[in-house]
N, C-alpha and C positions, 0 to 999 in steps of 0.2 A: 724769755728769748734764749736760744740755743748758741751754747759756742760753738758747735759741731764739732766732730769725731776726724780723727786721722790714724787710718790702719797701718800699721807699717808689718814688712813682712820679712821676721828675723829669721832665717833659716841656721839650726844648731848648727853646730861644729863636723862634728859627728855622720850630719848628712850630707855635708859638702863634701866627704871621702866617700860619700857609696858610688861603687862604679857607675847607677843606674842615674844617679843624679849626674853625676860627671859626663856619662854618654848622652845625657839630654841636653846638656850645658853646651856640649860641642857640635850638635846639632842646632841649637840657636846659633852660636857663634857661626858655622861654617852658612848656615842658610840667608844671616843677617852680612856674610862677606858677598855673598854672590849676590843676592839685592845692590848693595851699595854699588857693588863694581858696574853690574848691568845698569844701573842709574848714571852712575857717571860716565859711562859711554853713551846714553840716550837710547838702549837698547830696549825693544820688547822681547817678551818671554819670548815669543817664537824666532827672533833676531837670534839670541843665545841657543838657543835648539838647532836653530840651523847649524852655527857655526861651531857647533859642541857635537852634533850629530846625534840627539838624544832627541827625544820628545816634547812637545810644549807640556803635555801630562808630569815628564819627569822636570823639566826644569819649577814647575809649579810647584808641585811635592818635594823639593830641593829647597826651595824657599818657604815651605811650609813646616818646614827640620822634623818630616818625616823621612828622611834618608838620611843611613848612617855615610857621612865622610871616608871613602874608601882609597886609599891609595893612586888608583886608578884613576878614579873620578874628580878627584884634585889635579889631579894632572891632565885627564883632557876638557875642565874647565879652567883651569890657568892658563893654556893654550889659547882657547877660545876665548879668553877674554883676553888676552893680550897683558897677562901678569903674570911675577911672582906668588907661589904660596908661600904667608909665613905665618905659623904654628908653634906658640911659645904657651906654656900652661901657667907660666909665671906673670902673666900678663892676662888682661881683662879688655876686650875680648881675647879669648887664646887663639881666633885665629881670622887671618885678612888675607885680602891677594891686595898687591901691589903693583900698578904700573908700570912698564920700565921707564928709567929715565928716557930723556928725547935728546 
């Protein structure tokens, strides 16, 4: 009889400073803020696209953390979704939007 196997997946030191790691890191983070957010507003992709003025194509690919988080684009999806950006490297996720209080 098997005890089975559990893989765990340590990533060095070393590669959690490469930019390339770190730019993919904040592509999950920024792509897993704008799911949640659109979630908790009960929104569909094309609800956000509307209201963001961008494509259902790009809000898809936005949540897919194929788009780099650009300045811009933090800013007319915090709009659009009716939040705060907040962007902290020191924290896990490094980055969320925020509701405004009511």
């Amino acid at each position: 009889m098997s005890s089975g196997y559990h893989t765990s997946w340590r990533v060095p030191a070393e590669h959690r400073e490469d930019p390339a790691y770190r730019a993919a890191g904040r592509r999950m983070d920024f792509a897993q803020a704008v799911y949640d957010r659109r979630s908790v507003l009960g929104w569909s992709t094309a609800e956000l696209a509307r209201r963001a003025e961008l494509s259902e194509e790009d809000v898809e690919a936005i949540e897919e953390s194929s788009v780099e988080p650009t300045l811009e684009l933090i800013e007319r999806l915090a709009t659009a979704l009716e939040a705060g950006a907040r962007i902290d490297p020191r924290s896990s996720p490094e980055f969320r939007f925020e509701g405004y209080a009511a």
